[in-house]
Structures are given as C-alpha cells and as structure tokens.
N, C-alpha and C positions, 0 to 999 in steps of 0.2 A: 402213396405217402402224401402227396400235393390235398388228395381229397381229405384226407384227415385231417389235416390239418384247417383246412378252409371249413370239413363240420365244426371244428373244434371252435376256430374265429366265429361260426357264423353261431354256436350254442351260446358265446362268450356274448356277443352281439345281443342276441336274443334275455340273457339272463340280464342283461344290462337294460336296456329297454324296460324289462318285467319292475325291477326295481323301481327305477324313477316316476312310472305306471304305479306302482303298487302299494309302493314305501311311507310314502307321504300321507298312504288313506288312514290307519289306527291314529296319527301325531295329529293330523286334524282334527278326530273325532276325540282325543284327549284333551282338549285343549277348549273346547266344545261342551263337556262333559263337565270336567272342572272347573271355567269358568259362567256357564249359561249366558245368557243373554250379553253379557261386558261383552263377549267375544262371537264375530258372525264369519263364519268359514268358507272358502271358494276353493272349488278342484277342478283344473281342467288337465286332461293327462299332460303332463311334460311341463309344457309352457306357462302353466297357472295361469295369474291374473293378466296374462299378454292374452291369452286364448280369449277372456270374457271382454279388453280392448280391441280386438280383431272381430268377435259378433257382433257388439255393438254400433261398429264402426259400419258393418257391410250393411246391418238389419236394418240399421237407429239411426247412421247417420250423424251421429253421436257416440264418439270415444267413451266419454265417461259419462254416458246415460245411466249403467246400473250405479256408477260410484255415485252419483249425486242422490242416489234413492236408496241408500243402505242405509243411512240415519232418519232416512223417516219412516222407514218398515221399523226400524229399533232405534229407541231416544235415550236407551242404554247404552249405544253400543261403545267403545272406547277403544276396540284391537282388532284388527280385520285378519286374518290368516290364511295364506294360500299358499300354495305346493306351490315350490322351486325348480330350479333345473337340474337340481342335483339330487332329488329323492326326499329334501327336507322341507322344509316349511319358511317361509318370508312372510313376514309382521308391517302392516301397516299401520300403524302410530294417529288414531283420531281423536282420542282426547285431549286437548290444548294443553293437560297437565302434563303428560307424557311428552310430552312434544319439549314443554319448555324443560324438563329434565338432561333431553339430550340436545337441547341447543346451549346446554352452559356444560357440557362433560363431552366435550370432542376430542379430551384426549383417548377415553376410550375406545372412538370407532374408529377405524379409517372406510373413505369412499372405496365404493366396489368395482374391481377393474372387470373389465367385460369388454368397450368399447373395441369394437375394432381398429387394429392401429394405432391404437391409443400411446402406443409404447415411442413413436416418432412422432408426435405431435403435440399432447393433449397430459399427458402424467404426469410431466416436469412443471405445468402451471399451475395457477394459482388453488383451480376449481380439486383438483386432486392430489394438491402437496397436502403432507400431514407432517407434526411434531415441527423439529428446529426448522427442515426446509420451509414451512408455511410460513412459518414468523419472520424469515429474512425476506420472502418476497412480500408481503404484506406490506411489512415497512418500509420495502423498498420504494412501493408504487402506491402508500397512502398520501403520499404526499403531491402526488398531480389528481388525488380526488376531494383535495380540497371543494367544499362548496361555494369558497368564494373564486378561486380557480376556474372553476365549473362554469360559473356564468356567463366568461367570457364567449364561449360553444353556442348559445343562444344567437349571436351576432354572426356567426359560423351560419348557422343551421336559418337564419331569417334569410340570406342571402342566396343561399340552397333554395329557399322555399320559393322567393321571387322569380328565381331560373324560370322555373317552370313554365310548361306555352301549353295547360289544358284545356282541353277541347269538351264539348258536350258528350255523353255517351257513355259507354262501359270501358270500364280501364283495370289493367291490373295494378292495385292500390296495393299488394304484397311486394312486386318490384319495385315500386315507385319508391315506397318507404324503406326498401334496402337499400335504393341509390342514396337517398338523402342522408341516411344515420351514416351508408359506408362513407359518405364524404366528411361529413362532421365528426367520427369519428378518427379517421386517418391522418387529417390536418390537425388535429387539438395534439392526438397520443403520441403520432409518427412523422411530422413535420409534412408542413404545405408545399414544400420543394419536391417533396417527393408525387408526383403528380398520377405515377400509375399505380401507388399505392391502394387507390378508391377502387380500381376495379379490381385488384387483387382481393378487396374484401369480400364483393361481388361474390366474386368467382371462386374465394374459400366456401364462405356460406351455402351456394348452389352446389357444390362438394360434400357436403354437409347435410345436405338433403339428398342426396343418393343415399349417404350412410343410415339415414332414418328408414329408409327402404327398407334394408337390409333386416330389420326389428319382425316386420311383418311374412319374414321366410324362415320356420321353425328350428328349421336345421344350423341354420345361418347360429340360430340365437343357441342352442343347443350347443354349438361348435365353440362358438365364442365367451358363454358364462358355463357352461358344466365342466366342457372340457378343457378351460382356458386356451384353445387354441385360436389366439385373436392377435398374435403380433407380428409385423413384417418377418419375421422369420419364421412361419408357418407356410411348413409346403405348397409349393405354387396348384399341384393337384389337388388342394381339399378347397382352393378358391374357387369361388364362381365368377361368370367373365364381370361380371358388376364389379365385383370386391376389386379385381385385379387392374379394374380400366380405373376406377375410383385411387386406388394406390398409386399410379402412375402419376394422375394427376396432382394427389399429396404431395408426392418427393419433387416434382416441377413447383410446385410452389412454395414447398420449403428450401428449394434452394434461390430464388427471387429473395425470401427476408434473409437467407444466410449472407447476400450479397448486399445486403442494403445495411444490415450489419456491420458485415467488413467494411465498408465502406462508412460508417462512421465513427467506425475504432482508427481508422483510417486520420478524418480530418481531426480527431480528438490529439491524436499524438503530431500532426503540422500545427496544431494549436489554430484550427478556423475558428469562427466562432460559430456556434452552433444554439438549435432552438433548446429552450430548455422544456424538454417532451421527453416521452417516458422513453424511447429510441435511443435517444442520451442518456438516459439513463442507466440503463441496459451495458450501453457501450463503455460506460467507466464501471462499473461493478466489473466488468469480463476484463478490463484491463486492470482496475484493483486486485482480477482474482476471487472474487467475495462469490461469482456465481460463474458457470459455463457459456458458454455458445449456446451448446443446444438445450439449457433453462430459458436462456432470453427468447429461444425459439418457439420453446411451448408456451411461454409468457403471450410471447408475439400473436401466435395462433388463438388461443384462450381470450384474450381481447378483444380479436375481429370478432371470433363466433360467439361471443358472450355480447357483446357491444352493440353488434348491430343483430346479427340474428332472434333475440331475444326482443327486442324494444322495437323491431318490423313487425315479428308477428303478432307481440300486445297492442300497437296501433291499430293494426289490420282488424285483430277479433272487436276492439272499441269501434273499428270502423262502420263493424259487422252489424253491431249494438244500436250505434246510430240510424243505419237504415232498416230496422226491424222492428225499436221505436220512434218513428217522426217525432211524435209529441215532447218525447222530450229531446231530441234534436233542436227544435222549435224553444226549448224552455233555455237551453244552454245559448243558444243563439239571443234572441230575448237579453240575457240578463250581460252578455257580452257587450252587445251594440249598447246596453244604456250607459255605458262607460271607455267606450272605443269608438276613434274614430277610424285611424286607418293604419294598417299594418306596419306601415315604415314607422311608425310611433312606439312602438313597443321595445318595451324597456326589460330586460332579465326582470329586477328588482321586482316585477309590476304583475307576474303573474298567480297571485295566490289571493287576489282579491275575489274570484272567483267560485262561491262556495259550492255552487250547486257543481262546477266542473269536477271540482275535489271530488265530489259525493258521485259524480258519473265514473270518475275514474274507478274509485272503489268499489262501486258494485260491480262495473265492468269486469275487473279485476278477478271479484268473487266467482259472477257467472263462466267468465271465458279465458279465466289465466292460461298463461302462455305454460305455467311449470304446476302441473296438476300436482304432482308429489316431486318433495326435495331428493336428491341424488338418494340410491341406494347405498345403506353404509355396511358396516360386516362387525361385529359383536367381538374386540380385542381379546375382551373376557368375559365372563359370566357378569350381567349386569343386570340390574334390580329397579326395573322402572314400576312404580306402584307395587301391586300385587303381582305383578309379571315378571319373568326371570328370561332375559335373553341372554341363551348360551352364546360360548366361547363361538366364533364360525359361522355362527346364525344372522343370514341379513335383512334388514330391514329400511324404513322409509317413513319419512315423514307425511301421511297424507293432508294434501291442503284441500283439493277437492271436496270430499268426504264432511270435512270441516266446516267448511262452505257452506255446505245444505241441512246443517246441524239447529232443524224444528226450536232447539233449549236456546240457542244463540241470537238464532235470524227468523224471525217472526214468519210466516207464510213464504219456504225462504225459493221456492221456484219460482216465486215473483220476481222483475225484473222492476226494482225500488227504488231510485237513488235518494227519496226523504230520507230512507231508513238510516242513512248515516249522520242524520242532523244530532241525534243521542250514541254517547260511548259505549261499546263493547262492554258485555258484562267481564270476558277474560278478553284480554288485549293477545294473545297467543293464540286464536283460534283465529285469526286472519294477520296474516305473515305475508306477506306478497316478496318482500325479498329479504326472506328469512330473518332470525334472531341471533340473540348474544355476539360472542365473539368471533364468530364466521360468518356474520351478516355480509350483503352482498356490499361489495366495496362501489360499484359502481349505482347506486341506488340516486345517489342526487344526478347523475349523468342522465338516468332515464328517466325520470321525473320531470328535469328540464326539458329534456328532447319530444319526452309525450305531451307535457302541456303546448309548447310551442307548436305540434301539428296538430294539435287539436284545433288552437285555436286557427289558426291558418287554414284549417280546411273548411272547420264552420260557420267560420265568416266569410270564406270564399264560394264555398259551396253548397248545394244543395246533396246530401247522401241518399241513391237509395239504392233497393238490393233490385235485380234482376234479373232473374234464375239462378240465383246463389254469385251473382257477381256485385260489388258494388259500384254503382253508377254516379258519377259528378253532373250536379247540372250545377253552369255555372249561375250566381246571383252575383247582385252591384254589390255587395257588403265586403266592409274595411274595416280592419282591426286597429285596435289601439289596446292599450291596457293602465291601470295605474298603482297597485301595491304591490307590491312582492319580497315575500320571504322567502316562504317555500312550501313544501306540498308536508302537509302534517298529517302523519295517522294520527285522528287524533286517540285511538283508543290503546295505541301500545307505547309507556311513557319512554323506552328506549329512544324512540325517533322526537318522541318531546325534546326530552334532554339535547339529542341531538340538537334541535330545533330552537334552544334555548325554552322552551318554555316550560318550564322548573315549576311554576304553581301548579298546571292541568297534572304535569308526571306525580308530583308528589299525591295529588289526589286518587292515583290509581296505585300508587306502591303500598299497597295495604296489608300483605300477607306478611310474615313474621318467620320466611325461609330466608339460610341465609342469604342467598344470593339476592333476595328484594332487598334486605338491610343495609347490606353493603351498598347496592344502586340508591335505598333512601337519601344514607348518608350521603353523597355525590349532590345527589339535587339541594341536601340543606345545605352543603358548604356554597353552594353557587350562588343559595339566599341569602348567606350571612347569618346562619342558623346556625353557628358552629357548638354550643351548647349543646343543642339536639342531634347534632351527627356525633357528638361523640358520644352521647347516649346510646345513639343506635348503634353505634360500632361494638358498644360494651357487649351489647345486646347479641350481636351477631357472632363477638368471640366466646359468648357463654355457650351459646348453640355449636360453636365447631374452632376450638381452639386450636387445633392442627391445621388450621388454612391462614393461607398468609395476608390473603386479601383485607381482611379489616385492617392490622397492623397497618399495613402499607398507606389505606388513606387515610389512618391518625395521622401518619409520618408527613404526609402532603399538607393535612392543616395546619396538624401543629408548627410545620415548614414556615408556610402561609400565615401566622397570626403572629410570629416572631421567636416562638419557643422553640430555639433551634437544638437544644441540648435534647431532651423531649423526644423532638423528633427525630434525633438521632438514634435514643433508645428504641424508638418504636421501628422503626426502618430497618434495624439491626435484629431484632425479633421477625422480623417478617421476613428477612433475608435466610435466616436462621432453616426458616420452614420452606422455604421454596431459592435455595442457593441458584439457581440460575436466571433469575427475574432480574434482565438488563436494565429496567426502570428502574429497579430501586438499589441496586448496582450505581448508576448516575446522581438518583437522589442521595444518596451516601454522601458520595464525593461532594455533592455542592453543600451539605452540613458541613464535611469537615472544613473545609473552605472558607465556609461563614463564619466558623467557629475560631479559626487559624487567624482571618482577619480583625475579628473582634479583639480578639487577646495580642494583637499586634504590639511590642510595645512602641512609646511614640519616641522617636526622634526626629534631629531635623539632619537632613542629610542634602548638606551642600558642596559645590560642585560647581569648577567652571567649564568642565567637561559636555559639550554640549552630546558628544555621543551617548550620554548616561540618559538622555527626553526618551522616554517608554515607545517600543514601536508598537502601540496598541493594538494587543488582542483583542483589548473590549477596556474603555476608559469606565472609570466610577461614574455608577447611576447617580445623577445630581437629583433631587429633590424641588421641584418648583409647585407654584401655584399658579393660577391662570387668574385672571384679570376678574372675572367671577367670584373668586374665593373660592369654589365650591368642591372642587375636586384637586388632588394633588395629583402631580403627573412627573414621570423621570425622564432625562433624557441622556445620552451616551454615545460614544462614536467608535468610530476603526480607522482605520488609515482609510478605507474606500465611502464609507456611511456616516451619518448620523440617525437616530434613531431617537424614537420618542414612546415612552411607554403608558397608557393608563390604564389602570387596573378598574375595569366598570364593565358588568355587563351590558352588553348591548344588543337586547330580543330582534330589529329589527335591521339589518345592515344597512340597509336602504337609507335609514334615519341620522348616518354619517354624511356631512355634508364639508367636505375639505375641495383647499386649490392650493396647487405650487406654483409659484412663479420664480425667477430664477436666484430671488435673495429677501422670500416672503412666503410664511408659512397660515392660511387662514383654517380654521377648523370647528366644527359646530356637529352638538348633538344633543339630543335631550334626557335629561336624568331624572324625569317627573315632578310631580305636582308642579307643570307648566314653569320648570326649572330647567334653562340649558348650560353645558358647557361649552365653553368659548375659549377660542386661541386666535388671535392674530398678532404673529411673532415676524418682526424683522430679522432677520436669522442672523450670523456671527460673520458668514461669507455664502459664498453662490454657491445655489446647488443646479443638479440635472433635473429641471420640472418632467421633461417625459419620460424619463427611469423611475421616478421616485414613485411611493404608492404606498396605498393602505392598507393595513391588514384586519379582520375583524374577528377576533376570536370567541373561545365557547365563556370565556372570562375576563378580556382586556380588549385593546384596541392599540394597534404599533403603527408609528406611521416611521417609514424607510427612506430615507433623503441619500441619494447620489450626491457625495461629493464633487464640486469641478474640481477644485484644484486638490490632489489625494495626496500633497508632500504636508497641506496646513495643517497643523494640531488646531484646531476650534476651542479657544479662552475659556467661550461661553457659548450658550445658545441664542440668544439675544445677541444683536450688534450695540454696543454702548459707546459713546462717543468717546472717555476716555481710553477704550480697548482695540479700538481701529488698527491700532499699529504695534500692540503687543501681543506678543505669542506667551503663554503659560506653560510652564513647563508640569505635566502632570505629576504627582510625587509618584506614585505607583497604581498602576492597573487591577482593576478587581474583577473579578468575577461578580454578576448579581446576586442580590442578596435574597431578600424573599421574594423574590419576579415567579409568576405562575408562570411566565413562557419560557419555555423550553427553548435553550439555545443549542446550536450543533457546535460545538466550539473547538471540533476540529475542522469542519469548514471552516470559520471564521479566521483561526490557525493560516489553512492550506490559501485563503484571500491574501494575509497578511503577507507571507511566501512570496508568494506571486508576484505582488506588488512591491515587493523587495527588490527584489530578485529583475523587475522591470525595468528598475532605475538604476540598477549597477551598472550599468557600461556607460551610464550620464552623468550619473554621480560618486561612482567608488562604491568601495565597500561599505562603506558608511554612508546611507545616502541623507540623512539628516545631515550630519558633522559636514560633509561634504555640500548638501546645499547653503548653512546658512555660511562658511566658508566663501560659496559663490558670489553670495548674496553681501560679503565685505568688501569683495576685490571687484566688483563694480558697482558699490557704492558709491558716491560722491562723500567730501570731508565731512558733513554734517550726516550722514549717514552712518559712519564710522565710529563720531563722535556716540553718538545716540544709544548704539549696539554695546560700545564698550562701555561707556559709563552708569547703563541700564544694568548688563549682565554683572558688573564690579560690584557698582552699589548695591545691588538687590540682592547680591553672592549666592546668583544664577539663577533666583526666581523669577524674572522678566527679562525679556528682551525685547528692543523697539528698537525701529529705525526712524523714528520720527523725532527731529533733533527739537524742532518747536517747542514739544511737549517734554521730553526729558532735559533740558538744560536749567530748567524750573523744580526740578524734583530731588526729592532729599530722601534717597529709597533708603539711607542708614536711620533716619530717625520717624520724622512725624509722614514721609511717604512709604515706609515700610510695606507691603503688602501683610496683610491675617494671618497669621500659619495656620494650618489645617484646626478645626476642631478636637480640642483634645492636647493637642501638641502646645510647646513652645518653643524659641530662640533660647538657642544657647552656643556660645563660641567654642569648637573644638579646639583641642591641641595643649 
C-alpha cells in the first residue's frame, strides 16, 4: 500500500516538474510568432531569467551581461519574455512607454510575494503595501522626507566621514559605506540616543545578504515563488539549515525594534520629550490606533534595508567606476578642488554645483545600478499596455537595465560616458533610477545627499583604484569645500524638475497630449503663474478622459488659489464626485466652505467685557502686510505657541534665503529677480525663541515659524509700535486661511492649543486667560488698575493696557476709538 502510494506522489511529482519544463515552451513561441521582433523570448527550464543571471554571473562575471546586449542585437525590441516558476511566462517591460503606463496605474498591480519570510518583516512596509494601507503609510513618513529636513543628515554623515582613521592599501569599501549610511541613517529616522541602533542596521543588512543567497539555490526559489511556500509557518523540514539559522537571527532582531518601540510608546504616554524622528512617529499612530505594532515593524525593517542597503552598494559599484576610469576620477577631482578648499567647509546647500559629478553619478547609475529591474508585480486584471495584453495573474517587471543599453536612447551606449549627460533624454522614462509617478522612491533626496557627500569625501581624500577586483585608497593631501547647492536634478525626467522647482526645463519636456502629461503640464504652469494656460490644458485633459478626477481637482486648487472660491468649489465637487475617497479634495472642500462661510459673514460688532470671550487661537486671521521694499505682499498669524509668517513666492534655490532670529528681531532676504530682493527687518511685537524658530521653503511659498516666549500674550501686531507696548488686542474672531497654498494640519494645531491649555490650569484655572489677566489686576499697583479699567470700559473691550501714562490721556469713546474691522461698524446694542 506504502509503495503505491509513494509511485502515485512520485508520478504526481514527475507530471509536475514535466509541466513547468514544458508549459511555458508553445506561450513563448506565441508571443514570438505574433509579435516578431517588438518581442525577444528566453527559456531556461523552471527558473527562466534567474538561470540566464546565474550563467552569466559564473561565465561573465557579469549578472546582466546578456540583459545589457539584448537591445543592441534588436533596436526593436520593447517586451522581453521568459518562462516562470510556475509553467507560465514573466514580461519584462523595456520600452519607456510601457514602463510609464504602469508607473501611473498601480492600482492595478500589486508587488509579488515570493520573499522569504517576508510575512514577519517586510509585507506590512512601505516597498509592498498596496491600496489604502500604502497611502496611510506614505503620508505618514512623507513628511521626515522633506528635502529641506533632509539636509540636515549631510552634518550627520560629514562627521561620520571625519571618524575615519584610513590607511593606505585595500579595504572593504562595501562595509565601510554600510557603517557610515547605517549611522546616518538611524540617528536622523530613529533617534541618536538610541546608540546600538547603528549596528542593528549592520547586522539586518548582512541578514539580508544571506537571504540573497538563497535566490541562486533553484529549489529554494522553486519553493518560495511556484509553491508559495516562504512564510515562517512553513515546515521546519522543507528549510534548509541557511533559511532556519537566517530566521533565527530575524526574530532576535525584530524583537530589539519591538523593544525600542515599546519603549517609546512608553516615554510618549509619561509625556518625555522626545526627537521628532520617524520612531515617534510610529509610536503615536500605534497609540492613535491609525496603524499596528507590527506595521511599525516592517516600516522599521523596510528603512534599514532600503536606507542603507541600497545607497552602500550604489556607492560601492560608483566606487567600482572610479577605479576602472582614473581619467575621469582625475576629471571630477579637477573641477572639485577649483572650488573647495577643505572638507569642514562644506555646506548641504553647496553641492550641486558640480556638473560633471551629476553627470558621473548618472552614468554610473546607467552602467552599474544597484536595482537592474523594479520589484516584480502580478497583473490584478487583464491589462492593455500598448499592443500587449497582460493577463489577470501574469507577472511582470520593469526592466531598467535593458533600458540602459537601448542604441535609440544612448549613443554607443557600452561606453562608459559621463559628457553624454550634458544633453536631455529624448524620453525622460527610459532612465528612472528611483522609479516614477506616484510610487516614486520616497527616500530619493536622502540618497542623493548621502551619495554626493561620499563622493565627494573620498575623491578629495583619496586616490581610488581597483586591485584584483578590490578597491584600493591611496591616501592624497586634497580637502574639500564646496559652494552651490540645490540639489541633484535629472535633468531629463521633468517629474524631479518640478520636484526641483524648476518649472521652465519640465514644461519643456511635458510635450505629449496623454492625459496624465496635461494634467502634470497644468502643475508646472500654475507654479509660473500661467493660470490661463493650465486651464486650458486641464480642458484639454477633461476632453481626452472625463471620467478622471484628476483635472477637476487642480482647477479646484487654482481656482482656490486666484480667489474664485465658489468655482472652486464647483470644481472640487465634480472631482469628488468621480473618485469619493480622495482625502485631499475631501480637505480642500472643507477650506471652500470656510472661505465662503467667512466671506458672507455678516458684520457686527460684538462687545464684551468678558475677558474670557479673547479667542484661544487655533489660528489668528492672516494679516496682510508689505515689506519695506514694496515688492512683495506677505501674511502673518499666530497660535497660542507660534507666530508665523507667510509668503507666497517661489523660490528655485533654497540656499538663496538668507534669514536670522534674535530674541525680539526678525531680518530676512531673498531675491525675486531682475537684480530685485525681498527684504524684512522687523522688530517683532514681543520675544521670541531664536533657536526653535526656523524656515521653511516650499514647492510655492516660504513660512517662517517663530517660538513664542511668553505663550499666554495674544500679539496686537507683528511689529512692536511704541503706542502698542502695553496693549493687548482682543482678536474679534479666528479664521482659518484663506487662499494660503500651504497646507495646514489643523488638527495638530487644535491638539497644540489643548495642551497648552490644559498646561496652565493648575496656575491659572479653568480659564487661564480670564484668570491671568485677573492676576495681572490683583498685583498691580493703583495706576495699574486705573489703566486696565479705564482702557477695557472705554474701548467696551477692544483694548486693554496697563500703562496708566498712556491711557489717562486717551478718549477711547470718541477721537481715541480704535477702527472697527474692515467692513463693520459701531453701533450701540440694547
């Protein structure tokens, strides 16, 4: 009976194998047949295009020797096709038109699970959430990827770099650069306190590199993509002792970040104060509830080995580049030192003055990318890219490689060229280095800074060369300095333009008439003040696909933006209409109705000598000023904790902001062309915190953020004026912004004001206004008293002062009255 059954398993076995062998051979040659030449086919039994990276790799030497030579045997070619693990056929994606199809339609793939273990570490993050869970973590951790954020890592990573104590000789330049990024990377995301966080990075990534082992043992891969069997709950007998010793080491290091977790869900709930790092962050969403323990875990994981793992080995392979061309070693070196003096000098802002470095990183990039093709994805449904039909189940890949070496693109392209980047890309999608559209890599200005700063560090420190495949430092006297910086620009794909602020290069590359280019046209002209012609194009883009919401939505933001709030409401509403769960235009709603509610306000005057009635500001009314210039208008606005300052101006270079706080003196300068600046030097209304406060630079304005000292004063003015010294203004009522492009969180703002409520009740009552300026009667002195009462009486509650000098002179019933608001008048109730 035993034997029967074992022929039976071992025929089942056998038929199975025969299949996966066998299956894929007619779909290949279909595909083949009815395409010709667009489509160039590979078959290796079982493991397909892993079998022809494993030849080349033993023979060549070279992983993607044959990938880089398939476009220049065929300058046709557009779709690569090779047998699966499961009997079917995987699509490699090399036409940059195909490519940008599925970089703007992610909802129909999701990433392909395979990874081993993927299910305890790696699923719940960012690289392989798909639908609502990617959008909540997205937005949870875009905002520690700010690029001005970003900058600060540079000062991180320079101080990293001076550690160092090298010596002459051959070194592993692959470890080197995973100490350095794990350091700078765990102090910016996960706080500096936590100090053995750096080797935990270490020690995930070299974790991480066993797992890649694992790729090049058939069965392994066989086990883990045909038969899905790849999750810690996969019998211990089908592991092999690698998988099982590699697993071990997982769960001990995911339970270090479960502990470093709890422990800051920990000090969040004693109320320490803590770094505001994505760790914190983490820790209030899992006390919010908005995400789990173990998302922040695969968040946690996804980080390290995205962070540093990634951005070691693109240094390393640049490293590689440098010592296999001196000459142009010798060229980047050269155009550095005629503008640096020595390393402690370098400034974030300062490194994109470097054009040829740009131009070495990109072909670097081209020849020796760290991510030959983007993640495998899986076909949700039958999907119709060009002429091609990827079924429902069917998976595929972005090839970049392939791309690379594409004769029609890149001139003699196994040349190793950095001129060739001095002219733009004919398609800006045929060189992606961290990916496109809406799943672009979030972390892209984090490794941009990190690889220009070792660059520059090693080739001004260094001599590179290789040594039987190792690279060698000899050391030289040369010290860096640097002097411009914005930041690293492709220049040929305008998404990183815009990025980048520069709106004229992208608009000259957004040429095509699909919609998704019109839409991004519009964007760059509203940035130029083109709004005429973004609305055209938007017309443009709703005739080609009136069932998308996307155009509506940034009519709704100009017409926001130019003052036609009604307008915008229509259009917002229509756009809401077609895609009911777009939380942005859910928010823009709300600040229409808002604008609209306040507009139509009617006016009276509502007085009071109730002093508990003074607004506990959510957000005081944008006041309207001009600056000493004339040239530009600018607003400003408070809270119980801030003041704030708004100008609406782009500004391409951040760098080219030149502000200083001092503790009751605001100076600021920037230039707004034809040899025209903006200027502020404001003596403020009272003190603020110079080393809290700070600047922001956005894709459209510039905020500058002033720390209150004293957080109980309402601020009169923003200006200190001599007759205002010792009067407080009672605000009539709090508004929300009106047409402001920056995006407030104004339930933060809200949960601030709370706090700070909530702070002063055991000092001052329930009331802690009423109850301070109470304080503030009963040890005064008589002229004190005098001052307050006969200020708040007369003015019937629009001033109050304690300054008996000044008000015993004042006639706030007749010719001292204060203004009433714009709009309004005096009139007596009752």
């Amino acid at each position: 009976m035993n034997l029967i059954i074992l022929s039976y398993l071992g025929y089942a076995i056998l038929a199975l194998i025969a299949y996966l062998v066998i299956a894929p051979i007619p779909k290949l040659l279909y595909y083949k047949i009815k395409f010709g030449s667009a489509v160039d086919i590979y078959y290796f039994p079982i493991i397909g295009l892993i079998g022809q990276i494993i030849i080349d790799l033993i023979f060549r030497k070279d992983a993607f020797y044959s990938q880089k030579r398939y476009v220049l045997k065929n300058n046709k070619l557009k779709l690569h096709i090779s047998n699966d693990l499961k009997g079917g056929v995987h699509f490699s994606l090399v036409d940059p038109k195909l490519k940008k199809l599925v970089f703007f339609d992610q909802e129909s793939f999701k990433k392909m699970e395979g990874m081993p273990f993927a299910d305890t570490f790696m699923d719940q993050g960012l690289l392989f959430q798909n639908g609502k869970s990617w959008h909540t973590s997205r937005q949870m951790l875009t905002k520690h990827f700010t690029y001005q954020d970003l900058l600060v890592m540079v000062e991180t990573l320079k101080q990293e770099c001076k550690k160092l104590q090298l010596q002459d000789g051959p070194i592993d330049i692959l470890t080197l650069l995973k100490q350095l990024t794990s350091t700078t990377i765990t102090k910016a995301f996960f706080g500096s306190e936590n100090n053995d966080v750096s080797d935990l990075g270490v020690e995930v990534n070299k974790n991480m590199e066993k797992m890649m082992l694992f790729f090049l043992n058939p069965l392994i891969v066989l086990r883990c993509f045909a038969l899905k069997l790849n999750k810690t709950t996969t019998p211990s007998f089908l592991l092999s002792s690698g998988e099982k010793a590699f697993l071990r080491e997982l769960q001990a290091q995911k339970q270090r970040i479960s502990s470093q977790i709890d422990n800051g869900i920990k000090k969040i709930k004693e109320n320490q104060t803590l770094q505001d790092n994505i760790l914190t962050t983490m820790c209030k969403e899992i006390i919010n509830n908005n995400i789990t323990k173990e998302e922040a875990i695969h968040q946690y994981f996804t980080l390290l080995i995205a962070g540093i793992d990634s951005t070691s080995h693109v240094v390393k392979n640049f490293c590689y580049a440098l010592g296999l061309y001196p000459e142009v070693q010798e060229r980047l070196r050269k155009e550095i030192q005629s503008q640096v003096q020595q390393f402690d000098d370098l400034r974030p802002q300062q490194l994109s003055q470097f054009k040829l470095l740009d131009n070495f990183i990109n072909e670097s990039y081209r020849h020796y990318t760290a991510v030959p093709s983007l993640f495998n994805r899986v076909a949700l449904k039958d999907i119709q890219l060009g002429e091609f039909t990827i079924q429902k189940g069917q998976s595929m890949d972005l090839n970049m490689m392939m791309s690379h070496f594409d004769p029609s693109i890149f001139e003699n392209p196994l040349k190793f060229d950095i001129d060739r980047w001095n002219s733009p890309l004919l398609d800006p999608y045929s060189f992606n280095p961290f990916s496109a559209g809406p799943r672009n890599c979030i972390g892209q200005h984090l490794a941009t800074l990190e690889m220009k700063t070792l660059l520059v560090y090693l080739i001004l420190n260094y001599k590179l060369e290789l040594n039987s495949g190792k690279i060698i430092l000899g050391l030289a006297n040369i010290f860096l300095s640097i002097e411009k910086y914005q930041q690293i620009i492709m220049s040929s794909n305008p998404y990183f333009l815009i990025l980048h602020h520069q709106y004229e290069q992208a608009l000259q590359l957004l040429v095509s008439d699909d919609y998704e280019t019109l839409v991004t046209k519009s964007l760059v002209q509203q940035h130029l003040g083109q709004y005429d012609d973004a609305f055209s194009t938007l017309d443009k883009a709703i005739q080609l696909s009136s069932d998308r919401s996307e155009a509506y939505y940034r009519k709704g933001l100009i017409n926001f933006v130019i003052g036609k709030i009604q307008q915008a409401k229509l259009d917002l509403q229509k756009s809401l209409e077609l895609n009911p769960n777009h939380k942005e235009t859910q928010q823009q709603l709300l600040k229409c109705e808002l604008e609209l509610k306040n507009t139509n306000q009617p006016a009276q005057e509502k007085v009071t000598q109730q002093l508990k009635q003074i607004p506990k500001n959510s957000e005081a009314d944008r006041t309207d000023c001009y600056s000493a210039s004339g040239k530009l208008m600018y607003r400003w606005y408070q809270t119980d904790l801030k003041v704030g300052i708004e100008i609406h101006h782009a500004l391409p270079n951040s760098a080219d902001l030149k502000y200083q706080f001092e503790k009751q003196k605001l100076q600021l300068s920037f230039p707004i062309g034809q040899g025209n600046n903006f200027e502020l030097d404001l003596e403020l209304f009272d003190e603020i915190i110079p080393e809290t406060s700070k600047a922001k630079v956005g894709l459209n304005s510039i905020e500058i953020i002033m720390d209150k000292k004293d957080k109980t004063l309402n601020w009169g003015a923003l200006q200190k004026k001599v007759e205002q010294q010792q009067q407080i203004h009672i605000v009539e009522q709090a508004a929300y912004p009106s047409s402001s492009k920056k995006k407030k969180d104004w339930s933060k703002i809200d949960k601030e004001i709370e706090e700070d409520i909530n702070k002063h009740k055991e000092e001052y009552g329930e009331d802690p206004l009423n109850s301070l300026f109470q304080q503030i009667y009963q040890n005064g002195d008589d002229n004190t008293k005098k001052a307050m009462i006969k200020s708040m009486q007369g003015s019937r509650g629009t001033v109050l002062s304690t300054n008996w000098d000044e008000v015993k002179t004042k006639d706030y019933e007749s010719k001292d009255r204060p203004s009433p608001p714009k709009g309004q008048e005096y009139k007596t109730l009752g």
